[in-house]
C-alpha positions as a printed Julia matrix, in Angstrom:
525×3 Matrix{Float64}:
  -90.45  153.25   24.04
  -90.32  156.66   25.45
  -90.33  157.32   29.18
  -93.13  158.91   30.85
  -93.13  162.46   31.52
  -93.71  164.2    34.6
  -97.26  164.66   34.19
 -100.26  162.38   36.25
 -102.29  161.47   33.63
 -103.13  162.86   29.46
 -106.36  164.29   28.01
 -107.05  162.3    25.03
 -109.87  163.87   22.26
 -111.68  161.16   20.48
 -113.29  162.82   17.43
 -116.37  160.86   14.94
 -116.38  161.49   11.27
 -119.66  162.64   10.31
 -119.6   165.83    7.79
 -121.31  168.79    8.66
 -122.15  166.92   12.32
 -118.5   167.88   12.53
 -119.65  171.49   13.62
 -121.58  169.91   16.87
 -117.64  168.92   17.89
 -116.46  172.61   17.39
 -119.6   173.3    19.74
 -118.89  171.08   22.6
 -114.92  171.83   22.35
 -115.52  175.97   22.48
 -117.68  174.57   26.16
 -114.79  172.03   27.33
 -111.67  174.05   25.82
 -113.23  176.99   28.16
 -113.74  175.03   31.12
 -110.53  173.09   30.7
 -108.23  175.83   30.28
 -109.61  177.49   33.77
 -109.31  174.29   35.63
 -105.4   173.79   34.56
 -104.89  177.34   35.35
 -106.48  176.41   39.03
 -104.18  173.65   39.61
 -101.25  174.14   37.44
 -101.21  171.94   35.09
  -98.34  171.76   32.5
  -98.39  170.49   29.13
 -101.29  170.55   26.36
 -104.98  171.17   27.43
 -105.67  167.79   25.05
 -102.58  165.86   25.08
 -103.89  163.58   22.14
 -106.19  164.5    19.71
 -107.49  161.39   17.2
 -110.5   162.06   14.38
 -111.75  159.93   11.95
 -113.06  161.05    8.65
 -114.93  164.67    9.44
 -113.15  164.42   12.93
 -109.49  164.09   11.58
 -110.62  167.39   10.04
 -111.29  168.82   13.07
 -108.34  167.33   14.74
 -105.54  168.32   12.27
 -106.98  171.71   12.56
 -107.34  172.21   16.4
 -103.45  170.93   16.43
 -102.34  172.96   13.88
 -103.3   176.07   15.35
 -102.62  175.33   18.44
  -98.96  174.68   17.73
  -99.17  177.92   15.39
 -100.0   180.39   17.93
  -97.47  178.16   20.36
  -94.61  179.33   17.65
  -96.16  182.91   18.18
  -95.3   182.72   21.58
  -99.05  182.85   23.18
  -99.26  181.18   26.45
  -99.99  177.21   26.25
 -103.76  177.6    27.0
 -104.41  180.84   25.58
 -103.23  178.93   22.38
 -106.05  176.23   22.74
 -108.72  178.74   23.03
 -107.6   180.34   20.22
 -107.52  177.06   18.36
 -111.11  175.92   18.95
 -112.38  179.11   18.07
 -110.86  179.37   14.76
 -112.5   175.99   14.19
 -115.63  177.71   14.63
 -114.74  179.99   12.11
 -113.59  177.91    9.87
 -117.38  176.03    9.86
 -118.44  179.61    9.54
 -116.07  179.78    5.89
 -118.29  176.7     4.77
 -121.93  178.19    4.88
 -120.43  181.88    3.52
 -121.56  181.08    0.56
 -121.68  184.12   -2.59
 -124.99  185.2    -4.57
 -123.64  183.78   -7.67
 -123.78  180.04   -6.28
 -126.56  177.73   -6.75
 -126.68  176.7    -3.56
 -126.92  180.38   -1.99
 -130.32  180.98   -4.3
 -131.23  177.21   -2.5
 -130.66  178.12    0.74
 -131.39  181.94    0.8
 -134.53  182.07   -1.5
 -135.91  178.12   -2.16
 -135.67  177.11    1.05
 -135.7   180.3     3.92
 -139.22  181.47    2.48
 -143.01  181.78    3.85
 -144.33  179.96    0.79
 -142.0   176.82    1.35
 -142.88  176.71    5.19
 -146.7   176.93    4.47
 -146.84  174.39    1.52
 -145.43  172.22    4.5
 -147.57  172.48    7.06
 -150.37  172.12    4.05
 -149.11  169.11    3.2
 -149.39  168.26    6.65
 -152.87  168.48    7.41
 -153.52  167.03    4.28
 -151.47  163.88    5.39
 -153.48  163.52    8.35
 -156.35  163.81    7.09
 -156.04  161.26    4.73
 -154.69  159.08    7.75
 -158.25  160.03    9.65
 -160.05  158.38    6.32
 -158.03  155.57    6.45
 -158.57  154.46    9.72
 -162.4   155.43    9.31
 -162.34  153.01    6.27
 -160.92  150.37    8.36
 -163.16  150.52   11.34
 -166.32  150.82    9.17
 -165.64  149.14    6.09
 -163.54  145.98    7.63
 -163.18  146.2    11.81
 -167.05  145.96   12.06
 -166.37  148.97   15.08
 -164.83  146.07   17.31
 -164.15  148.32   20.8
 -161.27  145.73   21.61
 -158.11  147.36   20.84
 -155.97  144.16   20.9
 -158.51  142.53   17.94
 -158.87  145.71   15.99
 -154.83  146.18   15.97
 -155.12  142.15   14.67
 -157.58  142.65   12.68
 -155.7   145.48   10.5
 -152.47  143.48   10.41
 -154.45  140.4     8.88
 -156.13  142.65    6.14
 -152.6   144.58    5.62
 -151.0   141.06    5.41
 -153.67  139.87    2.65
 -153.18  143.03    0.85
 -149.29  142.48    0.66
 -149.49  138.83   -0.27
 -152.23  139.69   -3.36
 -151.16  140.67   -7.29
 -151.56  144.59   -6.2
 -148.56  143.86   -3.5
 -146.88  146.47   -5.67
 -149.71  148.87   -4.29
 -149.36  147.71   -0.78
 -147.87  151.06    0.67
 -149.53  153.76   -1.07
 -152.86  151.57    0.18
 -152.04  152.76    3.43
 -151.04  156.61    4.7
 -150.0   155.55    8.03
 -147.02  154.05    6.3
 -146.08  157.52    4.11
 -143.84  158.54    7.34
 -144.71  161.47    9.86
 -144.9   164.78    7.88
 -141.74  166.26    8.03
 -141.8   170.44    9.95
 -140.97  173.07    7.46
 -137.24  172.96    9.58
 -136.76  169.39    8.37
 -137.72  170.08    5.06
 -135.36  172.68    4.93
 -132.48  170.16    6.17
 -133.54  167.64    3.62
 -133.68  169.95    0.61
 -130.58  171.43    1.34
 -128.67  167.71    1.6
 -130.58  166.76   -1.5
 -129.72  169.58   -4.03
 -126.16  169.65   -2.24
 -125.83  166.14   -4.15
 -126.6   168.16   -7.4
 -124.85  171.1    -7.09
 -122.41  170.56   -4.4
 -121.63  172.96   -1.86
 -118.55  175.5    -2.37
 -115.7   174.67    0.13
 -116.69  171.28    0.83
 -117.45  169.2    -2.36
 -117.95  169.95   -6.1
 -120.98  168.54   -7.9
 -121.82  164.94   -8.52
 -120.41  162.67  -10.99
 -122.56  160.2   -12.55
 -120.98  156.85  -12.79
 -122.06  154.34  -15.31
 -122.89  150.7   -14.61
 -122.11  148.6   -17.86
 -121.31  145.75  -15.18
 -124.76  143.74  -15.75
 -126.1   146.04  -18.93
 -129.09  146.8   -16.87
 -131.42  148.7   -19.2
 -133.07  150.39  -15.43
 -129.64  151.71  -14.63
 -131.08  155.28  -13.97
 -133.42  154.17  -11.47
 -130.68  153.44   -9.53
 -128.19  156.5   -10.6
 -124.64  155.84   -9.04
 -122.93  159.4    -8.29
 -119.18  160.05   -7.26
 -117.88  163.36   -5.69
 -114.36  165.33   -5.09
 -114.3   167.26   -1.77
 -110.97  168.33   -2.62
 -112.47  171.87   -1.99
 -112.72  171.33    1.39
 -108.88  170.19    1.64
 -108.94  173.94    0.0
 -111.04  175.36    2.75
 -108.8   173.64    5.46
 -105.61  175.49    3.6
 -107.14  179.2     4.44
 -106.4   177.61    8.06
 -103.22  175.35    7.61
 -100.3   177.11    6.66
  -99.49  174.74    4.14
  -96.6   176.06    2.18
  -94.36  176.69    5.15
  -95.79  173.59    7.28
  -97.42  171.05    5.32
  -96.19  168.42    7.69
  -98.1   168.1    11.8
  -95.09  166.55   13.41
  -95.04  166.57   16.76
  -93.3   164.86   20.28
  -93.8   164.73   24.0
  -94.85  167.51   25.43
  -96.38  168.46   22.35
 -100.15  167.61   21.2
 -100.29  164.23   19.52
 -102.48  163.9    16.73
 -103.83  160.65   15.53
 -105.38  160.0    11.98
 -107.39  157.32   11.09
 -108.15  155.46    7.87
 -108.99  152.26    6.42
 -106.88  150.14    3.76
 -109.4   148.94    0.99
 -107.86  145.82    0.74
 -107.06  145.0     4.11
 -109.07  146.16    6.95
 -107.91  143.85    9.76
 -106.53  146.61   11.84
 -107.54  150.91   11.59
 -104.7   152.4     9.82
 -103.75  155.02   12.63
 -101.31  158.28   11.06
  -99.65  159.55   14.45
  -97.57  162.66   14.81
  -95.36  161.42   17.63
  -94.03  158.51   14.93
  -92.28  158.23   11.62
  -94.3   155.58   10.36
  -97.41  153.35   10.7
  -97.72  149.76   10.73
 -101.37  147.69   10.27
 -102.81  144.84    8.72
 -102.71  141.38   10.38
  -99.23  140.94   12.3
  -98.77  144.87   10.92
  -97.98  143.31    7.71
  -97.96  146.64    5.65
  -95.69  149.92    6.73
  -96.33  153.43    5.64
  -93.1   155.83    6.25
  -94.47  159.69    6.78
  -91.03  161.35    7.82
  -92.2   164.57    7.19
  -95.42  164.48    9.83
  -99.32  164.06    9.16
 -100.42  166.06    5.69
 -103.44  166.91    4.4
 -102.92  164.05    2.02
 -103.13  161.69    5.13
 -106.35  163.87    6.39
 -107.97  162.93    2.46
 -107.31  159.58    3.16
 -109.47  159.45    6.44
 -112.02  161.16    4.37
 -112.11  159.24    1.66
 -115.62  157.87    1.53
 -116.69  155.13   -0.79
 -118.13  157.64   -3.77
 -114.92  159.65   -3.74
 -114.1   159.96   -6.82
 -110.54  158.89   -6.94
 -109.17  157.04   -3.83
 -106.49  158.31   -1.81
 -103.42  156.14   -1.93
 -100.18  155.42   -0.23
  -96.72  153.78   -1.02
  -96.43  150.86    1.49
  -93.59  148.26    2.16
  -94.5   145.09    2.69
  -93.02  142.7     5.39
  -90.98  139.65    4.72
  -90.41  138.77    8.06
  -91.02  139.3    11.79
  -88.7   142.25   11.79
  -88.04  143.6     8.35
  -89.63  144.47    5.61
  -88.85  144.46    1.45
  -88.06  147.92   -0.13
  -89.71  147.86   -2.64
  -93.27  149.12   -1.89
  -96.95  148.8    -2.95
  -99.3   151.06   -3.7
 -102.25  150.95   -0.96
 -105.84  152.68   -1.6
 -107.6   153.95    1.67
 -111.04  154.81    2.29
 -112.71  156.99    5.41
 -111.36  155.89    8.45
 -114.88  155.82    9.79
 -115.76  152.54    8.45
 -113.94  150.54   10.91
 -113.22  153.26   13.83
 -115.26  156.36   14.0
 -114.67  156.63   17.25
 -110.87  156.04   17.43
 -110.78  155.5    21.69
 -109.11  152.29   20.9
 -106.63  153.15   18.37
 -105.46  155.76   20.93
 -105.51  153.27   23.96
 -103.3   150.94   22.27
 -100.69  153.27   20.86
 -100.51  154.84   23.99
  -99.53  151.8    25.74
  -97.27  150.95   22.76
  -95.15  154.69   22.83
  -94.81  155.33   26.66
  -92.46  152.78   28.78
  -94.66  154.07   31.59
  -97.64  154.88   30.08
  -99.23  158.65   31.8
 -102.64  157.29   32.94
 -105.73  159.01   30.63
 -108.71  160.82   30.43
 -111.14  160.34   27.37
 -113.1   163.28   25.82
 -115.41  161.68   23.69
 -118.15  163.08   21.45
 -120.41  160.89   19.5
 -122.84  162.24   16.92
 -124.93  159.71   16.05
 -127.25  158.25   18.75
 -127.49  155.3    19.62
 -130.55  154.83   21.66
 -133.71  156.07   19.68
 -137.28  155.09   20.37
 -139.69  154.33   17.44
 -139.95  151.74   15.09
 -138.21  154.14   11.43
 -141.09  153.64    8.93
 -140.43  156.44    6.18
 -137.85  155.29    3.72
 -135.53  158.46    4.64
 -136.26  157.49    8.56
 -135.63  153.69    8.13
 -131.89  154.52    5.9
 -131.08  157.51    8.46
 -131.91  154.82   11.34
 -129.15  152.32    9.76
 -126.27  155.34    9.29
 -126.82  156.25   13.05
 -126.66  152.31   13.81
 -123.15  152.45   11.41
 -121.54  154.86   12.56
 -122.43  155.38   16.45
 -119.84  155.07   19.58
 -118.74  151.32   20.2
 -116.16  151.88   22.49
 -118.34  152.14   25.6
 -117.16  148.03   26.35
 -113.69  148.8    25.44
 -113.82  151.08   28.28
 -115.13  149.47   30.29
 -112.68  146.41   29.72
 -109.66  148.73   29.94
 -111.19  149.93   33.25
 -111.31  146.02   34.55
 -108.07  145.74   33.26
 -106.63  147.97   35.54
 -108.29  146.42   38.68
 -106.97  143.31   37.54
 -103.08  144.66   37.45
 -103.62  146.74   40.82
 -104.44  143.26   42.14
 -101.39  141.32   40.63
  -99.42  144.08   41.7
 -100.61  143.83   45.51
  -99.96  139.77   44.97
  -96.14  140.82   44.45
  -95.7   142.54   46.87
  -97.39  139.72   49.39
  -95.0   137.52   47.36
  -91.9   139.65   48.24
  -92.71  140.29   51.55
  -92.75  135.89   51.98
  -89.6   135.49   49.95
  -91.99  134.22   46.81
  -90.88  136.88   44.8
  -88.42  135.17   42.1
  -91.02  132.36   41.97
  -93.82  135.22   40.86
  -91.51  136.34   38.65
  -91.08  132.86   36.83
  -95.21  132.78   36.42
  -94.91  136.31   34.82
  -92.33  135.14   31.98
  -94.1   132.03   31.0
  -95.69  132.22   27.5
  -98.82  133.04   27.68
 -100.01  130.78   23.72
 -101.0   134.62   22.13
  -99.03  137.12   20.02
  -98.11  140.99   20.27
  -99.48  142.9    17.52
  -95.84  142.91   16.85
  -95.94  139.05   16.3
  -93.84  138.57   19.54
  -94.43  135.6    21.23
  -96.77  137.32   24.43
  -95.97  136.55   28.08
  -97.9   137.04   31.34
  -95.73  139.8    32.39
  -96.96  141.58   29.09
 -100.66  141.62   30.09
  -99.25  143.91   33.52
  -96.38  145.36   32.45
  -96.87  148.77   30.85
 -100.57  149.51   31.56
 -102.32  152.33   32.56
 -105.66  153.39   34.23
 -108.79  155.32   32.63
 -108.88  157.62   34.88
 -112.39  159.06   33.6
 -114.24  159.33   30.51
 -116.13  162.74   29.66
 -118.92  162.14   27.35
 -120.96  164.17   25.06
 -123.87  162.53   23.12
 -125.83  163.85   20.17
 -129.24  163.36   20.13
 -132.43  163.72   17.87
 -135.41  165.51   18.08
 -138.14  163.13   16.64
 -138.88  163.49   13.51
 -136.25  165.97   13.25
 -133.5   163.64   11.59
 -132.64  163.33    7.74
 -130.63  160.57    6.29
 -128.5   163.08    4.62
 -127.42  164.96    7.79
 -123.96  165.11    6.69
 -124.22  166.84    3.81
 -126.26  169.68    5.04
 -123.77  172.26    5.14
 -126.61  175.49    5.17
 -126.26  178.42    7.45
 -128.73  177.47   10.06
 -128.01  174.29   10.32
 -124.04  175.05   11.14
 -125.22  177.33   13.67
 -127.72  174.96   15.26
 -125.06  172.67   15.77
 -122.34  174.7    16.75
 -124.99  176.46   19.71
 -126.46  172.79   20.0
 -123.12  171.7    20.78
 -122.11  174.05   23.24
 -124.94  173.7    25.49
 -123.91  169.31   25.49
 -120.83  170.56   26.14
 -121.39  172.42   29.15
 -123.86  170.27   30.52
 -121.96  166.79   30.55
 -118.71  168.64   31.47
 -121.4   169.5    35.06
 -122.39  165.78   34.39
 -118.64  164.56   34.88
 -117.66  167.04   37.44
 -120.03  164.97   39.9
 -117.89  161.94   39.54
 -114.21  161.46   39.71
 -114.78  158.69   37.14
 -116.48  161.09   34.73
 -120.49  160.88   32.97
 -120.23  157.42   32.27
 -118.64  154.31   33.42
C-alpha cells in the first residue's frame, strides 16, 4: 500500500461504453473540465483536475485518450489545468476525425445525399399521415364493425383486447400484427429516420475510422436451411484503434503508465471464460489480478496499451477476440509461470459503469485512502415511460435496460459505510477514554467467517480500517426524446448526430454541475 498524499479528497471519472454515445461524454467533460479547472484555480488545488479516470468499452476510449494528452501536454510543460482543457478538447476533435468522412466513401454519399435530402424528409412525414390514417380506419372498424359504439371506455378497451386475443389464438396468428396498425410502432420523424438509416447501412458498409464492413458468419452448427433469415455478421474496428493513434503518440509512448500524483487510468474488460470479477487494467500497477480469489494474473510492465483499450472494446461480433497471456495461481500467494492464454470481451458486459471497480482499488492502493468524488455520466436511461411496442423500440428498450448505471446502491452503501466507521471510530475513543481500549481492540481482530478478495482470512478491523468517505457524486444522465431513440444508437457515427451529442452533452453538463453545486453531497444521493 501506498500512503496517502497530501491532498483532501480525489476526483474520480466513471466513463460507460456505448459507441458513438461516447461523444455525449466529450460534451459533458468540455462543461465540467471548464468549470473544474476555475474552481481549483479558486481554491488551490494541487494535483490532477480528475485524479482517476476509469471507461469501459467506448469510455476506456475516451479515458485512455483524455490521460494521454493530458500527460502529453504535462511533458510540454503547460500548466496542470491548462493541460486538462487541452485534453478534453482534443477529444472533441478527435469525434470530429470520425464523421470527416471523404466523397469517395459509401457512407459520405449515405449521409450527405441519401439521407440529408428534402425527398427523404417528405417521404417520411408521407408515410406518416398515411400511418395514421390507417390507425383512424382501424379503430373506426372496431367501434362499428365489433364495439357496437359502446361509450364506456373501460368495456370498449376490453372489448378490443378480447377480439385481439381471439385473433392471436386463431390459424391466421401469423397475421396477428399486420391485422392491427396501432401495433406498427409510432412513425418515426424524418431526424430518426436519418439516425436509423445511418446505423443500418453503417452495418453494411462500415464507417471509416471506426469499423470496416461486416463479415458474414456462417452457421453450419444445426444445418438450418433459413440461416439467412437470421444472417450472423462479425466486424473489426481496428480502424478506430487507427483513429485513436492520430491522437496517441504511439511509437514513442505506447505504454499509459502512471503514479501518485499523476492521473490514474483504469481499464475495464471481461474474461470470456471467467467473469466472476471485471478485469480492471490500472496505470498506477504492474499487473491485474481477477477471477474468483483473483485466480488469474495479467503482468502489463510497460503501462495500459491500446491492446488493453481493444480488449475493453471487444464486443461479442468482433471478429477476432482480444487475448492476453495470464498466469494462473497455485496457491494463496503464488502463482505457476507458465501462463494461459485468456480471451476478453467489452468490459461493458459486466461493468459499464466502472464506480465500483474504482472504489475497491482505491481502498486496495492507498494505506489511507484520499476520500472521493464521483463524476459519473450514464448514457443510457434508465427511467423511460411507455410501454416499447415497435420491434426497434422494444430491442432499443432492452440495450438501455443492459447497459444503464447500477451503481446508484453501491453508492449509496459505500455512503452508509462510512457512517458506520465514523460511529465505530467515536466508540473507540469512548472506549479509550474508560480504559476499554485494548478490549476494543481484541473485538476488532477477531475473524470475522469472510475472505479478502485476496483470500485472506477477513477480520473486523478490516471492515474499518482503510476506508474512505464519498464525499459527493456529480451526475450526468442521458435522456431520450420519445420516439427519438434507435436500437442502433451506437453505431450512428454521422455528422449531425456527433454534434447533437457533443452540444447535447454540454448543456447536461453544465446544468447538473448547477444541480451539484446546491449540495455539498452532489445531484444525487
Amino acid at each position: 500500500m501506498v500512503e496517502k498524499q497530501n491532498e483532501k479528497f480525489h476526483r474520480a471519472l466513471i466513463l460507460q461504453g456505448g459507441g458513438a454515445l461516447g461523444a455525449y461524454e466529450a460534451g459533458v467533460l468540455k462543461e465540467w473540465c471548464s468549470r473544474l479547472v476555475s474552481e481549483d484555480r479558486e481554491s488551490g488545488r494541487t494535483g490532477p483536475v480528475f485524479d482517476i479516470v476509469a471507461g469501459a468499452s467506448m469510455g476506456a476510449v475516451n479515458a485512455s485518450l483524455l490521460v494521454h494528452r493530458a500527460l502529453h501536454y504535462g511533458k510540454q510543460e503547460q500548466s496542470n489545468l491548462e493541460s486538462w482543457e487541452k485534453s478534453v478538447a482534443d477529444l472533441c476533435e478527435f469525434y470530429g476525425t470520425i464523421f470527416d468522412l471523404k466523397p469517395n466513401e459509401p457512407m459520405w454519399w449515405v449521409n450527405n445525399v441519401m439521407l440529408d435530402n428534402p425527398m427523404f424528409n417528405s417521404f417520411w412525414l408521407g408515410w406518416e399521415s398515411v400511418r395514421k390514417q390507417l390507425e383512424k380506419n382501424y379503430e373506426y372498424f372496431f367501434d362499428y364493425g365489433v364495439n357496437g359504439k359502446k361509450n364506456d371506455e373501460i368495456e370498449k378497451s376490453k372489448a378490443k383486447e378480447q377480439f385481439e386475443e381471439t385473433i392471436a389464438k386463431s390459424p391466421f396468428r401469423k397475421f396477428y400484427f399486420y391485422m392491427f396498425p396501432d401495433k406498427w410502432g409510432i412513425p418515426a420523424t424524418p431526424e430518426t429516420a436519418r439516425k436509423y438509416y445511418s446505423y443500418w447501412n453503417s452495418l453494411q458498409l462500415g464507417t471509416p475510422g471506426v469499423i470496416a464492413p461486416s463479415m458474414v458468419q456462417p452457421d453450419m452448427k444445426f444445418l438450418d436451411p433459413l440461416q439467412d433469415t437470421h444472417t450472423f455478421a462479425r466486424f473489426d474496428n481496428d480502424p478506430l484503434a487507427k483513429t485513436m493513434k492520430k491522437y496517441w503518440d504511439y511509437e514513442e509512448n505506447p505504454g499509459i503508465k502512471t503514479g501518485p500524483g499523476e492521473p490514474r487510468l483504469m481499464v475495464i474488460a471481461v474474461d470470456i471464460e471467467d467473469c466472476t470479477t471485471a478485469t480492471t487494467f490500472d496505470s498506477y500497477t504492474e499487473y491485474t489480478e481477477y477471477g474468483s480469489e483473483n485466480q488469474y494474473r495479467i503482468d502489463y510492465p510497460k503501462g495500459i496499451t491500446i491492446e488493453h483499450v481493444k480488449a475493453s472494446m471487444s464486443t461479442a461480433l468482433r471478429y477476432e477476440y482480444s487475448r492476453f497471456e495470464a498466469r494462473v495461481r497455485k496457491n494463496k500467494k503464488e502463482f505457476h509461470e507458465d501462463t494461459k492464454t485468456r480471451h476478453f470481451w467489452d468490459g461493458a458486459y459486466i461493468a459499464n459503469t466502472p464506480a465500483n471497480e474504482v472504489i475497491q482499488r482505491h481502498r486496495k492502493y492507498w494505506k489511507n485512502p484520499p476520500d472521493l468524488e464521483l463524476y459519473i455520466i450514464n448514457l443510457y436511461p434508465a427511467v423511460e415511460p411507455g410501454i416499447p411496442a415497435a420491434p426497434d423500440t422494444i430491442l432499443d428498450r432492452q440495450t438501455d435496460i443492459g447497459f444503464h448505471d447500477r451503481t446508484r446502491y453501491g453508492i449509496r452503501v459505500a455512503k452508509m459505510r462510512s457512517e458506520y466507521i465514523d460511529l465505530v471510530s467515536e466508540l473507540r475513543k469512548l472506549a479509550q477514554d474508560n480504559n476499554l481500549g485494548d478490549k476494543v481492540e481484541k473485538i476488532l481482530e477477531k475473524k470475522t467467517g469472510n475472505k479478502t478478495t485476496d483470500g485472506e482470512e477477513k477480520t473486523y478491523n478490516d471492515l474499518v480500517e482503510g476506508r474512505f468517505k464519498i464525499k459527493k457524486v456529480v451526475y450526468a444522465q442521458r435522456t431520450e426524446k420519445s420516439g427519438a431513440a434507435i436500437y442502433g444508437k451506437a453505431f450512428d457515427f454521422s455528422e449531425d448526430t456527433i454534434k447533437n451529442l457533443i452540444k447535447e452533452g454540454e448543456d447536461a453538463g453544465r446544468v447538473c454541475y448547477e444541480e451539484s453545486q446546491k449540495s455539498e453531497k452532489g445531484n444525487i444521493v
